[in-house]
C-alpha positions in Angstrom: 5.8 -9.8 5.8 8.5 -8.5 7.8 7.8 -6.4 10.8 10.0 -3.7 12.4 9.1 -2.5 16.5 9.4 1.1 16.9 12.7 0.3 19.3 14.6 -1.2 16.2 13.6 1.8 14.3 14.7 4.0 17.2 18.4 1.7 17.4 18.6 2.5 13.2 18.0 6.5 13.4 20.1 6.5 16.3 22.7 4.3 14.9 22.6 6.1 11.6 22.0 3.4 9.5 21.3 3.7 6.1 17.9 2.8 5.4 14.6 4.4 3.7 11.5 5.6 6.2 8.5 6.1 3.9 5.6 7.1 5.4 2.2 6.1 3.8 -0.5 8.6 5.3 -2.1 11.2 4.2 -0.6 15.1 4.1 -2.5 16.4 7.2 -1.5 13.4 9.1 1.8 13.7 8.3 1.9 17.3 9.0 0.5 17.0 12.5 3.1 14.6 13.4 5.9 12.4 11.5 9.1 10.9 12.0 10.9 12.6 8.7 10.4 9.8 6.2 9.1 10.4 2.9 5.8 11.4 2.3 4.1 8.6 0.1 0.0 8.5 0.4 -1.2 4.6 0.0 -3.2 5.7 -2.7 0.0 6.9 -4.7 2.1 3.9 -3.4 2.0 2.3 -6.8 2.7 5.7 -9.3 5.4 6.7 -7.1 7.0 3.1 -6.8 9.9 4.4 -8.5 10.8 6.8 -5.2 11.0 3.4 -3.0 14.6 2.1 -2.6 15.3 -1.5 -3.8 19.2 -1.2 -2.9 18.5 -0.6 1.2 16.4 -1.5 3.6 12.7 0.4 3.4 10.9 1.2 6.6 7.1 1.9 5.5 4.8 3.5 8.6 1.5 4.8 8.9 -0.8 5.6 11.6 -1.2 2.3 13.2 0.7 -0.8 10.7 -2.4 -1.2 8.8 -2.0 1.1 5.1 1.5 0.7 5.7 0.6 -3.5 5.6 -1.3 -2.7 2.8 1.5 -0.2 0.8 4.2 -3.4 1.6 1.9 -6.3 0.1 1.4 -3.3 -3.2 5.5 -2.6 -4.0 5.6 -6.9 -2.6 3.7 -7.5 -6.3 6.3 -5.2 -8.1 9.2 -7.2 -6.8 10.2 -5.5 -3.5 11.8 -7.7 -1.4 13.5 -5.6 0.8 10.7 -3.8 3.2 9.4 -3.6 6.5 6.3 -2.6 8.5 6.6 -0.6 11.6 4.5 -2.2 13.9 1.7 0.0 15.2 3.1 2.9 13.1 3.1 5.9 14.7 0.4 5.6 17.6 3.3 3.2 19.2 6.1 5.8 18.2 4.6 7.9 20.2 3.2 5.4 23.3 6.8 3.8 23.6 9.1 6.1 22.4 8.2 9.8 22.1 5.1 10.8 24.4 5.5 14.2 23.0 4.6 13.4 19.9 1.0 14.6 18.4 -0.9 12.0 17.6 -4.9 11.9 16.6 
């Protein structure tokens, strides 16, 4: 699986490359703190396959790099081939990167 650090995500945002963020937690996570990517929940990864690029590069976070792990080896089965997990989601996105951030 290919892995992303929260630095190389920070380099394409900054860099404004053009790349998908989906984010696979749940609405109240994702309303307490996110890092504007598209709301997908794990449990929906699957019925909402169709709202995941396959023409660019897909970014899929969660909380710590576990559902989104889990979302990746999901899409993986329906041919996906171009994704990548942030490593230690957003609990590191906010340890290396944004101490502002709220986080739970």
């Amino acid at each position: 699986m290919n892995e992303i650090t929260v630095q190389e995500l920070k380099e394409k945002i900054d860099s404004g490359e053009d790349f998908q963020l989906i984010d696979v937690r749940e609405d109240f996570e994702f309303e307490t703190s996110n890092l504007g990517g598209q709301l997908i929940p794990l449990g929906g990864i699957l019925i909402e396959a169709d709202k995941v690029s396959r023409n660019k590069p897909v970014v899929v976070m969660c909380r710590s790099g576990k559902r989104s792990a889990a979302a990746i080896m999901q899409l993986q089965q329906l041919g996906y081939t171009n994704l990548s997990n942030l490593q230690g989601g957003i609990l590191a996105w906010a340890a290396e990167i944004d101490p502002t951030l709220n986080v739970y």
